[in-house]
ROSE-4610 file (N, C-alpha, C; in Angstrom, 1 decimal, always signed):
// ROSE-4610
residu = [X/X/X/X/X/X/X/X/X/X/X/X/X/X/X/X/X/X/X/X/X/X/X/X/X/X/X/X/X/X/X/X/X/X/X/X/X/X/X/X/X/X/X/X/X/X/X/X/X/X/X/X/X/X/X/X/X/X/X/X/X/X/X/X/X/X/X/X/X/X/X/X/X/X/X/X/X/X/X/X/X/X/X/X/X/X/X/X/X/X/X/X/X/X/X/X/X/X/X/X/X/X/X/X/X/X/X/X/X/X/X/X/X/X/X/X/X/X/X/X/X/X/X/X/X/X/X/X/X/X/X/X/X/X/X/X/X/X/X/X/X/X/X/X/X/X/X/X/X/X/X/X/X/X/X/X/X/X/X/X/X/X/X/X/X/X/X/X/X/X/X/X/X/X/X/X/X/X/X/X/X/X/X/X/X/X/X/X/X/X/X/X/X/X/X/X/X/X/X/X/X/X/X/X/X/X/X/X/X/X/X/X/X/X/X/X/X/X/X/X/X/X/X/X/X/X/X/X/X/X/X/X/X/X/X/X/X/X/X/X/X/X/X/X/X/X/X/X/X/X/X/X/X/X/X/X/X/X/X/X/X/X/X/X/X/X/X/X/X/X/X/X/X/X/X/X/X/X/X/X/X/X/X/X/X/X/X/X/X/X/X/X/X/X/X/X/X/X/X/X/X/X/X/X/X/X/X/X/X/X/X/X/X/X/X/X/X/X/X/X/X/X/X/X/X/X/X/X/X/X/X/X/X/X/X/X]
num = [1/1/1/2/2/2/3/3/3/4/4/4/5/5/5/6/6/6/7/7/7/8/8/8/9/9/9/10/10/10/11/11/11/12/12/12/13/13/13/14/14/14/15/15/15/16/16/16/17/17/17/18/18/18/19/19/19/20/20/20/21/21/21/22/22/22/23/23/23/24/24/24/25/25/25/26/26/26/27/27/27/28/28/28/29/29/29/30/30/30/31/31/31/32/32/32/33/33/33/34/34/34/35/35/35/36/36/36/37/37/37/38/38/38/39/39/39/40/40/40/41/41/41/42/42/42/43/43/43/44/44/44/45/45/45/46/46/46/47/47/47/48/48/48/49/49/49/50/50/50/51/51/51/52/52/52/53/53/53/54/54/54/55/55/55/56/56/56/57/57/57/58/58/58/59/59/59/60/60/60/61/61/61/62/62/62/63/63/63/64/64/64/65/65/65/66/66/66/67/67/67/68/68/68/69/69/69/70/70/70/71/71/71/72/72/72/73/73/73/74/74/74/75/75/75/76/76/76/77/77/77/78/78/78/79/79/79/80/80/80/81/81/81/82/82/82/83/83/83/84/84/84/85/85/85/86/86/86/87/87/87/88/88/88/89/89/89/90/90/90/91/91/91/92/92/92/93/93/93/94/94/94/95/95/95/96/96/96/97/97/97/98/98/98/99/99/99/100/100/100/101/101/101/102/102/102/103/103/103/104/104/104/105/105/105/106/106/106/107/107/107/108/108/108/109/109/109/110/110/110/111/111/111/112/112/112]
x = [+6.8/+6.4/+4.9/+4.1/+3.1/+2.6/+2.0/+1.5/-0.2/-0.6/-1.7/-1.9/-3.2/-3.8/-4.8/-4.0/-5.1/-5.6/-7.3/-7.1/-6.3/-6.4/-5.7/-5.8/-4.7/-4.3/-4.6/-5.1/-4.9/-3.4/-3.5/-2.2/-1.5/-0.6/+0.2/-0.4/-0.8/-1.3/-2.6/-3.9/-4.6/-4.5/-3.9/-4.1/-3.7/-3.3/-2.6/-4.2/-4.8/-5.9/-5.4/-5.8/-5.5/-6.9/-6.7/-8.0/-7.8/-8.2/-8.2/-6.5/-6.2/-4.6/-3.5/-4.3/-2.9/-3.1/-2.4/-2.5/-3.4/-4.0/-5.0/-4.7/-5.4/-5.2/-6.9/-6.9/-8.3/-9.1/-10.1/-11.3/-11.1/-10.4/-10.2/-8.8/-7.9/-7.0/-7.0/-8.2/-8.8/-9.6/-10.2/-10.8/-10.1/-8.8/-8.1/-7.1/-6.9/-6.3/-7.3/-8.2/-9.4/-9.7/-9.8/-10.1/-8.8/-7.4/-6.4/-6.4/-6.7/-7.2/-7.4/-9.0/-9.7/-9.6/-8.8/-8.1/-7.7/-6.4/-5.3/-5.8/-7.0/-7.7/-8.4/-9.2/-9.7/-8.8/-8.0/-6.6/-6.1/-6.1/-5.3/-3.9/-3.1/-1.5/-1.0/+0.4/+0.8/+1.7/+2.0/+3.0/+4.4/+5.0/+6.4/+7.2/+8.2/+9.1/+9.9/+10.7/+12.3/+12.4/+13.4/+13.3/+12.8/+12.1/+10.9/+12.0/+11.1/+11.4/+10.2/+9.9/+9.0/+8.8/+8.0/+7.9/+6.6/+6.0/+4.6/+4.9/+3.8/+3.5/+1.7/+2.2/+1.1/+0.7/-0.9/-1.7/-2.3/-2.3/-3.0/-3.8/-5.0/-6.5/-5.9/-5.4/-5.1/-3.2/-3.1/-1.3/-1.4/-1.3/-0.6/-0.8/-0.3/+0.4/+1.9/+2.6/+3.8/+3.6/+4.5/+4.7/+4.9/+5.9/+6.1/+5.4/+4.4/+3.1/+2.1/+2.0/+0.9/+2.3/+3.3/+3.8/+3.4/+3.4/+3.3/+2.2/+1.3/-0.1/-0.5/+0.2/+0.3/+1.1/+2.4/+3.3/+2.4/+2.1/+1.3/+0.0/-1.0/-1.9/-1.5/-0.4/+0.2/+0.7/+1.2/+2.3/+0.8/+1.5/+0.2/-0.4/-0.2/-0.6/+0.0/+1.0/+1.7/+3.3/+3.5/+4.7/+4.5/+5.1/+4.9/+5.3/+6.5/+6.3/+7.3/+6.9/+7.6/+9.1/+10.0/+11.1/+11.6/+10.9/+11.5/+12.1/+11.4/+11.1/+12.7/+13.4/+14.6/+15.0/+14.3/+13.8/+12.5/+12.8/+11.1/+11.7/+10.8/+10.9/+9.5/+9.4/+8.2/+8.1/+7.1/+6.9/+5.7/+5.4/+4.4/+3.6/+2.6/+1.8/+0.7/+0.1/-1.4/-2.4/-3.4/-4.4/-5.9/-6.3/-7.4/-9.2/-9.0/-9.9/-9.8/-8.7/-8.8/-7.2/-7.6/-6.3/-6.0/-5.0/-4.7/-3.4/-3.1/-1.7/-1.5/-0.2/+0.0/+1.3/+1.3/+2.2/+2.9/+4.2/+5.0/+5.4/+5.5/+6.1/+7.0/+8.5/+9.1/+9.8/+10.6/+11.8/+12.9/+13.8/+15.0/+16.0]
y = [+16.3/+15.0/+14.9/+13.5/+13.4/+12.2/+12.6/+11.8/+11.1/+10.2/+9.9/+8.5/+8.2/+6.6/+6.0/+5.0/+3.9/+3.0/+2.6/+1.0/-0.1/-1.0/-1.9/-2.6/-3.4/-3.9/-5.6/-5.9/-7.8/-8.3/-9.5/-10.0/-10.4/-10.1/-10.9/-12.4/-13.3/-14.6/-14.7/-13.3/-12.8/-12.4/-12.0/-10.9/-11.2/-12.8/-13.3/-14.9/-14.7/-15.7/-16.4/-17.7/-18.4/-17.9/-17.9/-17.3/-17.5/-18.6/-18.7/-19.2/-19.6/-20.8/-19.2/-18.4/-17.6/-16.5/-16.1/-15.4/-14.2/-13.8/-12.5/-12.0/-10.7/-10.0/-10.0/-10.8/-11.3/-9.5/-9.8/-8.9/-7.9/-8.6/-8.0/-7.1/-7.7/-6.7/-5.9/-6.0/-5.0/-3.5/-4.1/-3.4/-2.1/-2.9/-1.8/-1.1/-1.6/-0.8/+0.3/+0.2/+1.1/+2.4/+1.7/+2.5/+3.3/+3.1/+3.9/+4.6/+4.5/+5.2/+6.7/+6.6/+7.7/+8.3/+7.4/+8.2/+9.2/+8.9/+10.0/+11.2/+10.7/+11.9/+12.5/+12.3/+12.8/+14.1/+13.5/+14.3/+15.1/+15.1/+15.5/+15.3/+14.1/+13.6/+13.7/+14.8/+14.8/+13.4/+14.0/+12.9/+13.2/+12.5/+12.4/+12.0/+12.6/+12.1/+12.0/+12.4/+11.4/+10.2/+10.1/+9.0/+9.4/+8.3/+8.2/+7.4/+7.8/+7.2/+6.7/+5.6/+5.7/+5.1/+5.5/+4.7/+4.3/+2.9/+2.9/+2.3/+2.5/+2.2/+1.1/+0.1/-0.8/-1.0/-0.6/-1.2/-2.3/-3.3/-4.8/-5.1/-5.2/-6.3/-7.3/-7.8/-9.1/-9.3/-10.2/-10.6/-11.6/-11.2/-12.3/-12.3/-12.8/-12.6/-11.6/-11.4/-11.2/-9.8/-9.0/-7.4/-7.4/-8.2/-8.4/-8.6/-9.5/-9.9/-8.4/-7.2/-6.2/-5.3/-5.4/-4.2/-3.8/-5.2/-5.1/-4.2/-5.0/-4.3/-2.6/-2.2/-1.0/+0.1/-0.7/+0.1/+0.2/-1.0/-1.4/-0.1/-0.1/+0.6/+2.1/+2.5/+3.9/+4.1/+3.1/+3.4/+4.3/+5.0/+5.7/+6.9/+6.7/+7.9/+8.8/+8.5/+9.5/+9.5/+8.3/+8.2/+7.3/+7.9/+7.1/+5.5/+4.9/+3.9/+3.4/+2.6/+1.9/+1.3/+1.6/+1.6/+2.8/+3.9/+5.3/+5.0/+4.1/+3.8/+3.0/+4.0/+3.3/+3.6/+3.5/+3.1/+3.0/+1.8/+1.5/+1.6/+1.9/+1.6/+0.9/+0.3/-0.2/-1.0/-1.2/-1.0/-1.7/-3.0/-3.2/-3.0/-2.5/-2.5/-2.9/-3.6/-3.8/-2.8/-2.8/-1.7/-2.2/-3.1/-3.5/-3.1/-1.7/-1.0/-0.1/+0.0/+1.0/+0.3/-1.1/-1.4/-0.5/-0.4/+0.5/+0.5/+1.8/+1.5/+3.1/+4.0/+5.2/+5.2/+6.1/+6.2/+7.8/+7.8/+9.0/+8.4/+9.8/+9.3/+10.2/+10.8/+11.7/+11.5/+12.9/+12.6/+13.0/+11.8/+12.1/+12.6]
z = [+1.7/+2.2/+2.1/+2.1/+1.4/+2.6/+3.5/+4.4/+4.3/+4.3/+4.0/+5.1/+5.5/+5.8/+5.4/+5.2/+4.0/+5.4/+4.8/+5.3/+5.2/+6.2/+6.2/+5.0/+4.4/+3.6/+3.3/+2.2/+2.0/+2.5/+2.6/+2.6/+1.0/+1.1/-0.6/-0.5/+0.1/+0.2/-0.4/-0.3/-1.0/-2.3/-2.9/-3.9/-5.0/-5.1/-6.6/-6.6/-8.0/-8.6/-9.2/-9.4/-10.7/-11.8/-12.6/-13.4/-15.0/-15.8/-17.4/-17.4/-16.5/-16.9/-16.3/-15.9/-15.5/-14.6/-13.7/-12.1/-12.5/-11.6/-11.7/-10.3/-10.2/-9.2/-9.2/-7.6/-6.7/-6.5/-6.5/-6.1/-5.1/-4.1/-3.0/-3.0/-4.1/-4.4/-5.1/-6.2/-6.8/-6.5/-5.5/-4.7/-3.8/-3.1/-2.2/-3.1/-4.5/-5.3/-5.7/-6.1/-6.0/-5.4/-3.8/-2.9/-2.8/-2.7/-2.8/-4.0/-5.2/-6.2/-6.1/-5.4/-5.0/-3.9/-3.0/-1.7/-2.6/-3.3/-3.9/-4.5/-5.2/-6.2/-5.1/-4.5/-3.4/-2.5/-2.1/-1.3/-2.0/-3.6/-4.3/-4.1/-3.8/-3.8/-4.8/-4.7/-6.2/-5.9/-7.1/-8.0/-8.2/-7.4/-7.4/-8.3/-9.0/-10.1/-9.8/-8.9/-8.5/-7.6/-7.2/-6.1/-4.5/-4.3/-3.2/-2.2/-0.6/+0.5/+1.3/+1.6/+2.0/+3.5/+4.5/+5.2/+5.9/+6.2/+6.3/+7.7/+8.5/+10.1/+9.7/+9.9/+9.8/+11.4/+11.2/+12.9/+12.4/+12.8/+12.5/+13.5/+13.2/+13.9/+14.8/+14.5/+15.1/+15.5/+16.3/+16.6/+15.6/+14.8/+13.4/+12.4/+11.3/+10.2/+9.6/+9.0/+8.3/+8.3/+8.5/+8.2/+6.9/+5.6/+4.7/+3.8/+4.2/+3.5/+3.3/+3.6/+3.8/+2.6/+2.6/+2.1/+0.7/-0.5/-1.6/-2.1/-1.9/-2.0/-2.3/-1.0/-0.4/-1.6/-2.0/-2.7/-4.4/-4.7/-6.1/-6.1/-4.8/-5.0/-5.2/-4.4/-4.7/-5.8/-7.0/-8.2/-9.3/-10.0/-10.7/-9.6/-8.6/-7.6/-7.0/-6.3/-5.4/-6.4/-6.8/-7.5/-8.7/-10.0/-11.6/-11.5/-10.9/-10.8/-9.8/-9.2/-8.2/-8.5/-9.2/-9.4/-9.0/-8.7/-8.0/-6.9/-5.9/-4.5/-4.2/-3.3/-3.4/-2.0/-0.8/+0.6/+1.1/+1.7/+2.6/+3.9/+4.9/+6.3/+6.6/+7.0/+7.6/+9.0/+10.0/+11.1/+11.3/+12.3/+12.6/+14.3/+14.5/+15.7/+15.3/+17.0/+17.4/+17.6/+16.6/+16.8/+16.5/+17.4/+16.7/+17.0/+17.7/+17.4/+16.0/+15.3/+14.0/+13.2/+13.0/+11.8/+10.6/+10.3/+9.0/+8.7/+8.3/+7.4/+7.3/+8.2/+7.7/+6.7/+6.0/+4.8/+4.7/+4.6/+4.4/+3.1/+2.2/+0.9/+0.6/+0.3/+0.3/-0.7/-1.3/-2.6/-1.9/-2.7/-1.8/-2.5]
């Protein structure tokens, strides 16, 4: 199992641009794709080839917005990292709490 925590996460409401007549992925989603990037390389997270389970525990800043809305993001920044592609991933659990001295996002990633 492959435990790691990311910062907290854009919302999906973030992370899609219009840009030259067709969607882009905004700055800010580029960014925490990024920063998950080098988490991984950093950590050294291998890479999982079979099928993944995942489950993330979201702490949020604030009382609001969607648990649904933070998940995409999260799984997108990890594909290429922990696991080759997000078609492996064939459970999520996820979970939301208030933490708004330290928002973030923990992540279990396992083969099942």
């Amino acid at each position: 199992m492959t435990s790691l925590t990311l910062a907290y996460p854009p919302s999906v409401n973030s992370i899609w641009r219009m840009g030259n007549g067709r969607m882009v992925l905004s700055v800010e989603a580029l960014q925490y794709k990024q920063y998950v990037l080098l988490l991984c390389h950093t950590l050294t997270i291998p890479m999982l080839r079979g099928e993944v389970k995942i489950t993330l525990d979201f702490y949020r800043p604030q009382k609001s917005g969607d648990l649904d809305n933070r998940i995409k993001i999260v799984l997108d920044a990890l594909q290429g990292q922990a696991y080759a592609d997000d078609k492996q991933i064939v459970e999520i659990h996820a979970k939301r709490y208030d933490d708004k001295a330290d928002p973030r996002v923990e992540v279990r990633i396992e083969e099942v």
